[in-house]
Backbone atoms as SQL, in Angstrom:
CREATE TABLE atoms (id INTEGER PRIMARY KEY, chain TEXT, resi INTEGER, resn TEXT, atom TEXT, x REAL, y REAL, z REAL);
INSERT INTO atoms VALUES
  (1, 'A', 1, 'UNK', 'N', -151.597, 107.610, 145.143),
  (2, 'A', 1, 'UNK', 'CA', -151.086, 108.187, 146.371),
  (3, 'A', 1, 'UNK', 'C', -151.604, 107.383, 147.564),
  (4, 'A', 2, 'UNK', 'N', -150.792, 107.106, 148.373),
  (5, 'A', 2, 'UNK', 'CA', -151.295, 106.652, 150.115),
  (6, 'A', 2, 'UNK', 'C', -151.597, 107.636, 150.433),
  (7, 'A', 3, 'UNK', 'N', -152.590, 107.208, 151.796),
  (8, 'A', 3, 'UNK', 'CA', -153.485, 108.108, 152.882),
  (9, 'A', 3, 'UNK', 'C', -152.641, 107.784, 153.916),
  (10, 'A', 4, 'UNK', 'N', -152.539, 108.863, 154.551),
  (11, 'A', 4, 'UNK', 'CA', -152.081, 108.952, 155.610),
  (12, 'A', 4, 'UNK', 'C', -152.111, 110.001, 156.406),
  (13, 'A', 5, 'UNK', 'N', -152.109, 109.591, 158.022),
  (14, 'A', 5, 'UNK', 'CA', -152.791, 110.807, 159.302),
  (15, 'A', 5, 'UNK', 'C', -151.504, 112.207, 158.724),
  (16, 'A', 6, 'UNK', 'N', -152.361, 113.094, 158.760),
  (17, 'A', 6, 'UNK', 'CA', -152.032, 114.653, 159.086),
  (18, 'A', 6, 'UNK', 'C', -150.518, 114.628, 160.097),
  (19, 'A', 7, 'UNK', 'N', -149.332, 115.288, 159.396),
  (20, 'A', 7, 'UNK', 'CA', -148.416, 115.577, 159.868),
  (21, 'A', 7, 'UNK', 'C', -147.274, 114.041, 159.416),
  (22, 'A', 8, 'UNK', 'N', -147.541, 113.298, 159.109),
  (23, 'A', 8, 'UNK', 'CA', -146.973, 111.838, 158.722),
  (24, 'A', 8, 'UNK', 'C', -146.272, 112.092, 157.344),
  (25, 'A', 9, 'UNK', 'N', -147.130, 112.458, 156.682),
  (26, 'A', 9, 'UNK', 'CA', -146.252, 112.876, 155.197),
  (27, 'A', 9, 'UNK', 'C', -144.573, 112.998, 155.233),
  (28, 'A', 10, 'UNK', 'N', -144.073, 113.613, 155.788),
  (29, 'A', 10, 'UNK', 'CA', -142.575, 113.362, 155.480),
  (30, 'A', 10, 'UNK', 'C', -141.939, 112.165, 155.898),
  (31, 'A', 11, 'UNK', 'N', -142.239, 111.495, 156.867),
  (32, 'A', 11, 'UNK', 'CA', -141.999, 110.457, 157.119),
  (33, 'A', 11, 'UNK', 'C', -142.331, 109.147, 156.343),
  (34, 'A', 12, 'UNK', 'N', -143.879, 109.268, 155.797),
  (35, 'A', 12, 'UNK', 'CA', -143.799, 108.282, 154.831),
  (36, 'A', 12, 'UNK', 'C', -143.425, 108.229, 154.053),
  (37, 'A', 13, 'UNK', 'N', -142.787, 109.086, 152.716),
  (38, 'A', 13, 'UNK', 'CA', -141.880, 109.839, 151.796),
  (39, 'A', 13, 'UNK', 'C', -140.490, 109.295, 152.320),
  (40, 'A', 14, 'UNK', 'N', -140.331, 109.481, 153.458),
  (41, 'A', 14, 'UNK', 'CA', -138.162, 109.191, 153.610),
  (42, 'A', 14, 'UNK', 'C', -138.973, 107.883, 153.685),
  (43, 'A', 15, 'UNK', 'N', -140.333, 106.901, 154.241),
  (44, 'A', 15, 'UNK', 'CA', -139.646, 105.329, 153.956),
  (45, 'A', 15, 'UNK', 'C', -139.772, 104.973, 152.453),
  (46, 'A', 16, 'UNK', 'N', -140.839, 105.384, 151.841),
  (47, 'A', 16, 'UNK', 'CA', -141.101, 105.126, 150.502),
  (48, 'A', 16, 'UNK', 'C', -139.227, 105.224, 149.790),
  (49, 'A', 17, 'UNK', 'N', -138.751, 106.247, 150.146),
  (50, 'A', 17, 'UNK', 'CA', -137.346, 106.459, 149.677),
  (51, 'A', 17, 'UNK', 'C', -136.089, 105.262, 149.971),
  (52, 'A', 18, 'UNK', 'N', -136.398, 104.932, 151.528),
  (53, 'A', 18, 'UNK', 'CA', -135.686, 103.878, 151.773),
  (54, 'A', 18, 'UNK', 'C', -135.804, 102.410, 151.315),
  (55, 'A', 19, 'UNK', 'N', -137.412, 102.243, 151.105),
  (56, 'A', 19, 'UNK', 'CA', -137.744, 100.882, 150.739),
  (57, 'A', 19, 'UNK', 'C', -137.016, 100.578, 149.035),
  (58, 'A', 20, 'UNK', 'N', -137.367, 102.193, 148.583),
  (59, 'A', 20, 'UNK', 'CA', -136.601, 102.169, 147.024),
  (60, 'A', 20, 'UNK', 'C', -135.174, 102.038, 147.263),
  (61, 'A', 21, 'UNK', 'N', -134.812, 102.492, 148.011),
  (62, 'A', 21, 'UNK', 'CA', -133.107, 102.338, 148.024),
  (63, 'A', 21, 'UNK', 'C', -132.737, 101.078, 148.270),
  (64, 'A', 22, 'UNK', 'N', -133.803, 100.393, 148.870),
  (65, 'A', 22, 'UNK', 'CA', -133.211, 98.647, 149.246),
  (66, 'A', 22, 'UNK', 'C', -133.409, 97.605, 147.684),
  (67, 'A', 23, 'UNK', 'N', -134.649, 98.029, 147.567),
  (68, 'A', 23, 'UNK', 'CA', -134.813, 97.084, 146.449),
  (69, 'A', 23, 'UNK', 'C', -134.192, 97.524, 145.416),
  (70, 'A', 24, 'UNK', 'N', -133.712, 98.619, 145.326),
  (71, 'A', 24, 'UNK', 'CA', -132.729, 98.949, 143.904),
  (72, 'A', 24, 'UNK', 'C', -131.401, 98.474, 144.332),
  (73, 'A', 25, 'UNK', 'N', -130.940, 98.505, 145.351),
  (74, 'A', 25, 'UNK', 'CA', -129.411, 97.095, 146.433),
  (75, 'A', 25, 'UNK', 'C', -129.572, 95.858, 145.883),
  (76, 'A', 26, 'UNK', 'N', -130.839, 95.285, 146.380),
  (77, 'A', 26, 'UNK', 'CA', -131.104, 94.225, 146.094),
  (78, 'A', 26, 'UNK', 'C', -131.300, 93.389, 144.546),
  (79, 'A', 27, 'UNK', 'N', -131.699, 94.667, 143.674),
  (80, 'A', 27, 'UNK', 'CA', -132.018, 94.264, 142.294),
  (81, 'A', 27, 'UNK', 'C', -130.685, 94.570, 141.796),
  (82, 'A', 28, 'UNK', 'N', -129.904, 95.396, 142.141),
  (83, 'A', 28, 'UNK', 'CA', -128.314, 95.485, 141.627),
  (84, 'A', 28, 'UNK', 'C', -127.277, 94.482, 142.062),
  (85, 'A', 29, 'UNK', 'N', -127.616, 93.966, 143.147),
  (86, 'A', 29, 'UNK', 'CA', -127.041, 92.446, 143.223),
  (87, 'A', 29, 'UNK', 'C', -126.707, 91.726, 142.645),
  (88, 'A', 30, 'UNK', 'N', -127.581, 91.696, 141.986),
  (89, 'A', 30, 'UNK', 'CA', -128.309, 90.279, 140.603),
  (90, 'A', 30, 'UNK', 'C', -128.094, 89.409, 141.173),
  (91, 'A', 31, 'UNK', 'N', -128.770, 88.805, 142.488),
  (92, 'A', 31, 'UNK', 'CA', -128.745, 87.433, 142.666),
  (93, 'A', 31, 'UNK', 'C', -130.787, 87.275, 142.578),
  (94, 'A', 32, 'UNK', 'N', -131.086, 88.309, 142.891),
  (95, 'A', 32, 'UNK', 'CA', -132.766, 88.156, 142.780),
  (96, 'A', 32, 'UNK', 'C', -133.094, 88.682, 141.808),
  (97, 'A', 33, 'UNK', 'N', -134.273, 88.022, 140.975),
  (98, 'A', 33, 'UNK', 'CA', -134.684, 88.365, 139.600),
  (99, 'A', 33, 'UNK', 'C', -136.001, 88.261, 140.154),
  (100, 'A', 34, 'UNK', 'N', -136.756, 89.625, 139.409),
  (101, 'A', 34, 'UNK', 'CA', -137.956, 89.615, 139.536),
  (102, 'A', 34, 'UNK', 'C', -138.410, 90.680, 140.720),
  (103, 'A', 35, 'UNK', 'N', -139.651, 91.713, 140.173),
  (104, 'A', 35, 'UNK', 'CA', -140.226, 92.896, 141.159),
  (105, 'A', 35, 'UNK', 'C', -140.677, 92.349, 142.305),
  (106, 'A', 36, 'UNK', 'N', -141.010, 91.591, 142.182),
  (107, 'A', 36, 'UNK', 'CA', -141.780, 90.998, 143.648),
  (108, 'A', 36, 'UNK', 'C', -140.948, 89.741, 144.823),
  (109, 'A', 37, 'UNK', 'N', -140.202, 89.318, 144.152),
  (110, 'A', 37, 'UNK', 'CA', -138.898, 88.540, 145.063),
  (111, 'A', 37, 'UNK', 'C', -138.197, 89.987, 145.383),
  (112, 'A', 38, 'UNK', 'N', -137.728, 91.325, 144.798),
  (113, 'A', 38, 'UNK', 'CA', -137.373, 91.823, 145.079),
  (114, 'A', 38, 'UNK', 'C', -137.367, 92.476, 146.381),
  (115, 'A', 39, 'UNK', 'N', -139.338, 92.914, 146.118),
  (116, 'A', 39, 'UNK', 'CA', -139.864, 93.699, 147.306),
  (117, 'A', 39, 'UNK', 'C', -139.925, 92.717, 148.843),
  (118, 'A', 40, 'UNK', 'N', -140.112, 91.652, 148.156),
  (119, 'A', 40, 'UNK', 'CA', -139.924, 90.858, 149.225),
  (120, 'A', 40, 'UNK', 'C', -138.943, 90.689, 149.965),
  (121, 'A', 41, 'UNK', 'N', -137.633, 90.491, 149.391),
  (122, 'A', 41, 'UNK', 'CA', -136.338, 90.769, 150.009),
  (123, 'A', 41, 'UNK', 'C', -136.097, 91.436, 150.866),
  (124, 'A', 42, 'UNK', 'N', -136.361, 92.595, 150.015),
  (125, 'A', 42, 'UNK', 'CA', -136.306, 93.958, 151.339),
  (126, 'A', 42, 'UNK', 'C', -137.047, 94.406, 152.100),
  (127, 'A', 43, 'UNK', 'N', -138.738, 94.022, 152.303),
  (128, 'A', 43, 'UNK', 'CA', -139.148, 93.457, 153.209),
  (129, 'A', 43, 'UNK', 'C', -138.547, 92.750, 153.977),
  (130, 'A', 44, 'UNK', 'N', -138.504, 91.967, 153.945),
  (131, 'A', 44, 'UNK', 'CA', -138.027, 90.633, 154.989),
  (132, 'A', 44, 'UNK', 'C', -136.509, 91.115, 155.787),
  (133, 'A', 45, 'UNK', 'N', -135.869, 91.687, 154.679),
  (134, 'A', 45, 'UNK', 'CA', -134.150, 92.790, 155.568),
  (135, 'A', 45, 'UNK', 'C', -135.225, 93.778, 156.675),
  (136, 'A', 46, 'UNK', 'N', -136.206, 94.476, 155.952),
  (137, 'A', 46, 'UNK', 'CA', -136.281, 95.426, 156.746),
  (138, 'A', 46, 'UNK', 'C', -136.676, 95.047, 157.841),
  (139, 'A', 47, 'UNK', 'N', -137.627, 93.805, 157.578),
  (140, 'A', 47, 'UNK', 'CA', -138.314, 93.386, 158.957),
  (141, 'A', 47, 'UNK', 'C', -137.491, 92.938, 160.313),
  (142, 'A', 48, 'UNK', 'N', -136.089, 92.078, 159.463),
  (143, 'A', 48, 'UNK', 'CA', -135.245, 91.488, 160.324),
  (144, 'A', 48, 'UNK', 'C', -134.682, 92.753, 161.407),
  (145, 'A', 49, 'UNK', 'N', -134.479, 93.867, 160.775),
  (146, 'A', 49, 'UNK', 'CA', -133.804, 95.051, 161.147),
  (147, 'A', 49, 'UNK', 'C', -134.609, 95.622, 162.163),
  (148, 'A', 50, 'UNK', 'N', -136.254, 95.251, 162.200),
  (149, 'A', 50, 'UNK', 'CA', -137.334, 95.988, 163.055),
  (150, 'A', 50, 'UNK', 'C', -137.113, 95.000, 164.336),
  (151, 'A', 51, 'UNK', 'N', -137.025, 94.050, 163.536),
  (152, 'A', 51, 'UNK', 'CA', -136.938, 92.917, 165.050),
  (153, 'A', 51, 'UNK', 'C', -135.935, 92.851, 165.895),
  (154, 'A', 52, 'UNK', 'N', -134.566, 93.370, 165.415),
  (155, 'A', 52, 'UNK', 'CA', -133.692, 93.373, 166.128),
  (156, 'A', 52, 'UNK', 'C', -133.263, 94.779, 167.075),
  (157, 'A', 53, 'UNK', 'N', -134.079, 95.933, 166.566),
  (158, 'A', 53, 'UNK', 'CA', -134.220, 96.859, 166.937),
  (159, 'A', 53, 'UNK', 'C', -135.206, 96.719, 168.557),
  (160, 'A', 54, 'UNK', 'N', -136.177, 95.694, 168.375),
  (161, 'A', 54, 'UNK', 'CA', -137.177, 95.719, 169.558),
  (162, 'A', 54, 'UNK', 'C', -136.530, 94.764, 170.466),
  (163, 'A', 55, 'UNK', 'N', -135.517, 93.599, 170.220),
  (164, 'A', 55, 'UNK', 'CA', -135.127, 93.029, 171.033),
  (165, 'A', 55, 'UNK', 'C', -134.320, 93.765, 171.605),
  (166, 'A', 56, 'UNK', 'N', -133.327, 94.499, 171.233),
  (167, 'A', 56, 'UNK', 'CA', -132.479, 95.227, 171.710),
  (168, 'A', 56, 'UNK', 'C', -132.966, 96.456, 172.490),
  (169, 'A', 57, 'UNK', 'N', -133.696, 97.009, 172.098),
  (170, 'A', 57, 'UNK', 'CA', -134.545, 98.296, 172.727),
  (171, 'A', 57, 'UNK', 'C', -135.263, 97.732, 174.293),
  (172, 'A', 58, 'UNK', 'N', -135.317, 96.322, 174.353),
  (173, 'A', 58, 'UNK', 'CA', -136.310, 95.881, 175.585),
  (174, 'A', 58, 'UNK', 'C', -135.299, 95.345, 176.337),
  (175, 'A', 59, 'UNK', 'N', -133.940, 94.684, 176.223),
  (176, 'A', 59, 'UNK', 'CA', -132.933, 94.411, 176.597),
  (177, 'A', 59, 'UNK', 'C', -132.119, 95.475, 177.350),
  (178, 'A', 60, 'UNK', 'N', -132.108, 96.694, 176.671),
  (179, 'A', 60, 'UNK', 'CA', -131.206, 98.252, 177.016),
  (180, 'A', 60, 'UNK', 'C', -131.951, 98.227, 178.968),
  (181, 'A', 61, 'UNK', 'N', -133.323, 98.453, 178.605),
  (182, 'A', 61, 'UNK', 'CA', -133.805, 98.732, 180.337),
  (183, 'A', 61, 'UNK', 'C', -133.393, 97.805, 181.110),
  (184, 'A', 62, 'UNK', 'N', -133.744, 96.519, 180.834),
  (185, 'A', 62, 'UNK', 'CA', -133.577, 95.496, 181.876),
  (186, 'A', 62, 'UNK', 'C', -132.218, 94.766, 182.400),
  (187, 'A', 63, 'UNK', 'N', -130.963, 95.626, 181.774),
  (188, 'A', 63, 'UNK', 'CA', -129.679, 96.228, 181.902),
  (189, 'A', 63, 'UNK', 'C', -129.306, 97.158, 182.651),
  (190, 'A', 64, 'UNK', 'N', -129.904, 98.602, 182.386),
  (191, 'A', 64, 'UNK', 'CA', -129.928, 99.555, 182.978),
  (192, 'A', 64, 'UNK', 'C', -130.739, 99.105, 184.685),
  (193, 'A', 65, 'UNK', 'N', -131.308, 98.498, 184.872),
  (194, 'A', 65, 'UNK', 'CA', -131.927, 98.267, 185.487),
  (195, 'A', 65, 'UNK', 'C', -130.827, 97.553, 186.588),
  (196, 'A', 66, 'UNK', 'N', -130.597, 96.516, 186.341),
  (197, 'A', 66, 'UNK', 'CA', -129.443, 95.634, 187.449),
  (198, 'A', 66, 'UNK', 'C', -128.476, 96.522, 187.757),
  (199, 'A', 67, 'UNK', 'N', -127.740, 97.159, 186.983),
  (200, 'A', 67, 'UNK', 'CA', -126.923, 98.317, 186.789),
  (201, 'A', 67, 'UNK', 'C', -126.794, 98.996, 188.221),
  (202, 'A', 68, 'UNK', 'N', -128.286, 99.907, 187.638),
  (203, 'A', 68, 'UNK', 'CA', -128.841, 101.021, 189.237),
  (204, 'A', 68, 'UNK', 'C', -128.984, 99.927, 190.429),
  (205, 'A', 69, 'UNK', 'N', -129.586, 98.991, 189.973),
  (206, 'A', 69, 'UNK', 'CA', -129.564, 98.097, 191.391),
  (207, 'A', 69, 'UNK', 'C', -128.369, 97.857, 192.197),
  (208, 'A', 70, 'UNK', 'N', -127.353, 97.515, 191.247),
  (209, 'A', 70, 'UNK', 'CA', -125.836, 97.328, 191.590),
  (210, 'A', 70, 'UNK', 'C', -124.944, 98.546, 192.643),
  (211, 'A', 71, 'UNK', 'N', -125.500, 99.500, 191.753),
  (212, 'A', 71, 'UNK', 'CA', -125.249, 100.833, 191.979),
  (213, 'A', 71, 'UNK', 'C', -125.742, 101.313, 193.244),
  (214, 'A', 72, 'UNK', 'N', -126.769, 101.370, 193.912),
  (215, 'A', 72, 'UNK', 'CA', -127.873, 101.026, 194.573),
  (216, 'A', 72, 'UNK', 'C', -127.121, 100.378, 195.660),
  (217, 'A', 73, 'UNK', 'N', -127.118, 99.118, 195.734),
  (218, 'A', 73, 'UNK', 'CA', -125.999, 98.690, 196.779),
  (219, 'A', 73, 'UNK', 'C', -125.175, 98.745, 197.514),
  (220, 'A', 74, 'UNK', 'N', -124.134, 99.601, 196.193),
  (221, 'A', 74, 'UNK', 'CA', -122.682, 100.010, 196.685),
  (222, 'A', 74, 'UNK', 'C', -123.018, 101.407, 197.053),
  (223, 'A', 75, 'UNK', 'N', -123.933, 102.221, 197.063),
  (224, 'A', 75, 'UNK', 'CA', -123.971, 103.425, 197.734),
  (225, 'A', 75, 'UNK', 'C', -124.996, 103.061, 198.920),
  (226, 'A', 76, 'UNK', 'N', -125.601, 102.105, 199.121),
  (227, 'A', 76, 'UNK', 'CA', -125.713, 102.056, 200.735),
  (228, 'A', 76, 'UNK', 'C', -125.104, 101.307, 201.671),
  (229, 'A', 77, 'UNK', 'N', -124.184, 100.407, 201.047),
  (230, 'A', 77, 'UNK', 'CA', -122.932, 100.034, 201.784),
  (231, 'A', 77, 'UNK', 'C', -122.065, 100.819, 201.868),
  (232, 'A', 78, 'UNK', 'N', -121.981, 101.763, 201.427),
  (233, 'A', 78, 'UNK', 'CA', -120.855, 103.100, 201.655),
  (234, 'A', 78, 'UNK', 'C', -121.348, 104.021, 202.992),
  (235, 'A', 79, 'UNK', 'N', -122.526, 103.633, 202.455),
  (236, 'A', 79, 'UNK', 'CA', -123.375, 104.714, 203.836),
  (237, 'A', 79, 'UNK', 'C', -123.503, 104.462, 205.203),
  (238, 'A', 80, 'UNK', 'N', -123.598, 103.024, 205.378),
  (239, 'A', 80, 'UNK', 'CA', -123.693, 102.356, 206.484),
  (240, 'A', 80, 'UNK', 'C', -121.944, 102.380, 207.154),
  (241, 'A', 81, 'UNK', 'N', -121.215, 102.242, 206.267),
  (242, 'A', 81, 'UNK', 'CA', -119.793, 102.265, 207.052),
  (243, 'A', 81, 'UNK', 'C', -119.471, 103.280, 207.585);
C-alpha cells in the first residue's frame, strides 16, 4: 500500500485507476512489449498531458488579461464622449 496525507485516498485510487487504464491502452496496442516500456509510455503521455495543461492554464490569464485591458479602453472612451 502507498502512504498518503489524510483525505487524499480517493484521489490516489482514481489515479492508480487511470495510470492502469493507460498502460493496459498501451499494452493492447502491441506496439510496446514489456512492463516497464509500458509504464514508461504512459508516464511520459501522462506527463506530456501535465505539461500541456500548465502551458495552457498560464496562457488562459495573460489573455484574459489584454482582453479586460481592451475592454478597459473602450469603456473609457465611451465615457469621455
Amino acid at each position: 500500500m502507498v502512504a498518503c496525507p489524510d483525505g487524499e485516498r480517493e484521489a490516489l485510487i482514481a489515479a492508480a485507476r487511470e495510470l492502469d487504464s493507460r498502460m493496459r491502452e498501451i499494452q493492447n496496442g502491441g506496439k510496446v512489449i514489456g512492463g516497464e516500456r509500458v509504464a514508461m509510455m504512459a508516464a511520459l503521455n501522462l506527463s506530456n498531458e501535465v505539461q500541456q495543461l500548465r502551458t495552457h492554464s498560464t496562457s488562459v490569464p495573460a489573455e484574459l488579461d489584454s482582453r479586460l485591458e481592451a475592454l478597459n479602453h473602450k469603456i473609457e472612451a465611451a465615457l469621455l464622449d
